[in-house]
C-alpha positions as CSV (number, residue, x, y, z in Angstrom):
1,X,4.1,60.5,23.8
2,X,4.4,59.5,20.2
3,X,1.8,56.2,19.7
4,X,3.5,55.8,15.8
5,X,6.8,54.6,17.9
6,X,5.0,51.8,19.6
7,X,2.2,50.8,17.0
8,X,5.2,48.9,15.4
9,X,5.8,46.3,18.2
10,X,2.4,44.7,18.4
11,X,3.1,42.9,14.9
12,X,6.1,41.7,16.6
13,X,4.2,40.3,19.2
14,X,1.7,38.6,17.9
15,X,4.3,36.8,15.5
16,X,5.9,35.8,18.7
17,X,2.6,34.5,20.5
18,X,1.7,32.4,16.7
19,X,5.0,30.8,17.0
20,X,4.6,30.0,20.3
21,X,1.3,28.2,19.8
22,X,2.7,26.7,16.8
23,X,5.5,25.1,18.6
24,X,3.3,24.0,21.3
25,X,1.1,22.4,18.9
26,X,4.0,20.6,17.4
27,X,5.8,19.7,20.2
28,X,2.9,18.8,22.5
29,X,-0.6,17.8,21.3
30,X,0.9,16.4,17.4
31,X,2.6,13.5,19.2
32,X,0.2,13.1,21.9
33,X,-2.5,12.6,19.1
34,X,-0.2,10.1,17.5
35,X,0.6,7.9,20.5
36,X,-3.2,7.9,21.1
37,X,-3.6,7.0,17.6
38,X,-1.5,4.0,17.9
39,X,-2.8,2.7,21.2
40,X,-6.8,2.4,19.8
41,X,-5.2,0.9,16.4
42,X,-3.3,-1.6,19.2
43,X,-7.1,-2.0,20.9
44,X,-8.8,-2.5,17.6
45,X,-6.4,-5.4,16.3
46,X,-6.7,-7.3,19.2
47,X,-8.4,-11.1,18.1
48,X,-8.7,-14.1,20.3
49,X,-5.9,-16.3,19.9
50,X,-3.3,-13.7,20.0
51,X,-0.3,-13.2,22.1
52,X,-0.3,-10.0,24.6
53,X,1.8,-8.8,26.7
54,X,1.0,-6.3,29.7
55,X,2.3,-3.1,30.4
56,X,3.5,-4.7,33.7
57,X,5.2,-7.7,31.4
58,X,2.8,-10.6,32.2
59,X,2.4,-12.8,29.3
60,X,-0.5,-14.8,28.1
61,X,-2.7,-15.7,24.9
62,X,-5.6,-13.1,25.1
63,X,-9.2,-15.8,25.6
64,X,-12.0,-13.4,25.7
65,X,-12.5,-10.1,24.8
66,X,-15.2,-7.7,26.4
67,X,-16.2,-5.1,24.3
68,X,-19.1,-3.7,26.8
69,X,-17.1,-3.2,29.9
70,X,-14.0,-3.0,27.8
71,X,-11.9,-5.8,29.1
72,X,-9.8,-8.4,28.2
73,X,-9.5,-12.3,29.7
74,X,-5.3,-13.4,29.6
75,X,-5.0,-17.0,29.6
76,X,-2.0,-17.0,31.1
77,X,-0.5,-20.8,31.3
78,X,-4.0,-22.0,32.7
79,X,-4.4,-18.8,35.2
80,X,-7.0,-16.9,33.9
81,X,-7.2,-13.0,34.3
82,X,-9.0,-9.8,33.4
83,X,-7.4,-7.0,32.4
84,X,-8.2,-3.8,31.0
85,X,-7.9,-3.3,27.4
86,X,-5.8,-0.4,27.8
87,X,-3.1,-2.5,29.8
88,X,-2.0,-4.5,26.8
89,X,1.3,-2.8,25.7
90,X,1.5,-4.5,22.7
91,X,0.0,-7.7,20.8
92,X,1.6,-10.6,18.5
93,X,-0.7,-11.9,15.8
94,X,-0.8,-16.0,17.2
95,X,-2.0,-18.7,15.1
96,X,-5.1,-20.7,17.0
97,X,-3.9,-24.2,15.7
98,X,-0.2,-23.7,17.4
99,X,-2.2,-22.4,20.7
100,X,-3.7,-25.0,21.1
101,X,-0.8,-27.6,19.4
102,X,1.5,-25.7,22.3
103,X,-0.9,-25.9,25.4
104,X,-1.4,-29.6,24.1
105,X,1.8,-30.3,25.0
106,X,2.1,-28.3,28.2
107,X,-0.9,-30.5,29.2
108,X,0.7,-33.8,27.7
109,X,4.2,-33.1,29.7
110,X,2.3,-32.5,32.7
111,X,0.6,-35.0,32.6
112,X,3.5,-37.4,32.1
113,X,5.0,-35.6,35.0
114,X,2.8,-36.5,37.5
115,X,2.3,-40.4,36.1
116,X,6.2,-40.6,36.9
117,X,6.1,-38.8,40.1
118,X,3.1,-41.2,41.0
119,X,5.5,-44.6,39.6
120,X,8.2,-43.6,41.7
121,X,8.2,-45.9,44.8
122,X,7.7,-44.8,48.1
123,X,10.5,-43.8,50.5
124,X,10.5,-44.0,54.1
């Protein structure tokens, strides 16, 4: 057999297998990289005070953050949970003095609630 016949088709080849891995690179591990990028800038801009929401869709003003084990404490309307960091699916930048004007008044209204429910009279 002639080998000058088929010495031509391994160029051909190995363009194909580079475009393959270039396309694989763009389509797969670019992106990834990205999203990952964009997860640890979410992680890095998370402050005390701030509004986060879950990747389940709980809401609550983040109260502590753990940077040892990793965590983060929700303060969620005066139920208090732990979460990993990585659960937050995004963050809203929350001013502390409307936090605390806002739970103020969740506070004040219940409290008026229950000094009416306890003035209401009795019925038997």
């Amino acid at each position: 057999m002639n080998t000058l016949a088929f010495s031509g088709g391994g160029t051909g080849l190995l363009i194909y297998i580079i475009f393959m891995g270039l396309l694989v690179y763009f389509m797969l591990i670019r992106p990834n990289k990205k999203r990952q990028e964009q997860q640890q800038e979410l992680i890095n801009s998370q402050a005390v005070g701030d509004h986060a929401v879950t990747i389940g869709g709980l809401h609550g003003i983040i109260a502590e953050i753990d940077e040892v084990n990793n965590t983060i404490t929700l303060d969620c309307e005066g139920i208090v949970l732990v979460f990993d960091r990585r659960a937050i699916a995004r963050t809203e930048k929350g001013d502390p003095f409307q936090t605390e004007a806002a739970n103020d008044a969740i506070t004040n209204d219940a409290k008026e609630a229950e000094l009416a429910e306890e003035a209401k009279p009795e019925e038997e």
